[in-house]
N, C-alpha and C positions, 0 to 999 in steps of 0.2 A: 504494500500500500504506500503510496506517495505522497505526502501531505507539505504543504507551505504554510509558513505563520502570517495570518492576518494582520500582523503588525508591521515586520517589515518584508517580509515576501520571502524570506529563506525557505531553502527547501528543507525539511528532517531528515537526518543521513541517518542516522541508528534504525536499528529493527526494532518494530512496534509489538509487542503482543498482541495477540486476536484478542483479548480481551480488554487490553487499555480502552479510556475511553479519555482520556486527555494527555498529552505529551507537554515537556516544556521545551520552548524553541533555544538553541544551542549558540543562540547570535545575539538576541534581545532582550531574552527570560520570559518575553508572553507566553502566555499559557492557549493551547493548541485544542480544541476539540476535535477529535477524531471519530464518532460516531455516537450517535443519541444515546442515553444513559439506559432509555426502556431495552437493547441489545444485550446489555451486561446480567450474566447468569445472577452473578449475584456480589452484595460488597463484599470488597476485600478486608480482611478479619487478620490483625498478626497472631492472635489466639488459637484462630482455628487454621492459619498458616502452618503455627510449630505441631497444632497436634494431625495436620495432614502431612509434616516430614515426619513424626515422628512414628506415623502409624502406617505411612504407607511407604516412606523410602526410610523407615531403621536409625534416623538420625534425628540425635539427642542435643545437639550442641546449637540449639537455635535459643535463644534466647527474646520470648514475646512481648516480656516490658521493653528491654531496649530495643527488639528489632534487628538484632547481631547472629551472626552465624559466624562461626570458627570454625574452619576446617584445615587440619595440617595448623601452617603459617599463612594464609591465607585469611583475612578477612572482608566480609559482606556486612552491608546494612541495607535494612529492610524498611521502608517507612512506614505510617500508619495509611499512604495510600497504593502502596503497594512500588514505589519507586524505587531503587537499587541504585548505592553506592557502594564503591568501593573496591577488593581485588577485583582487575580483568580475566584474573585465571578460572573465578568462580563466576563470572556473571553470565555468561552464556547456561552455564548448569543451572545457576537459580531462576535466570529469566525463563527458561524451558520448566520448569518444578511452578513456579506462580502460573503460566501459563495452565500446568495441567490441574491444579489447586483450582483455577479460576472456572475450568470447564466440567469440575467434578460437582455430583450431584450432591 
């Protein structure tokens, strides 16, 4: 999916989940709608995030107050809307895990 920011026209380079429903632009900081809210299976929860890695991929070290995942030396943050910072070695693995979290029943 290809999206530009209504603020100043940039295009989104990063990969979008099938489930985001808003991005932030990488140029400006506007904030990006990318498909109507009624789409979204359902909100994103850090609660019921930790207990779908913990229940369904084995892993314990997510942390749902802060939003933190440790893995190895590696660290991920998780936000309360579902945004990801931080290592690049884990963000494609978490972005694919929120992705499948997002589409689970």
């Amino acid at each position: 999916m290809s999206v530009r920011c209504s603020q100043c026209g940039a295009p989104h380079q990063r990969d979008i989940p099938s489930w985001a429903r808003y991005v932030k632009c990488e140029y400006c900081g506007a904030i990006i709608q990318i498909s109507p809210p009624s789409l979204a299976k359902k909100e994103f929860s850090l609660e019921e995030f930790g207990r779908f890695l913990e229940n369904r991929k084995k892993i314990k070290a997510f942390d749902p107050v802060s939003g933190i995942l440790v893995i190895g030396s590696h660290q991920i943050s998780v936000d309360k809307r579902g945004n990801i910072s931080g290592s690049e070695v884990l963000r494609k693995r978490v972005e694919k895990w929120l992705d499948e979290y997002m589409l689970s029943q």
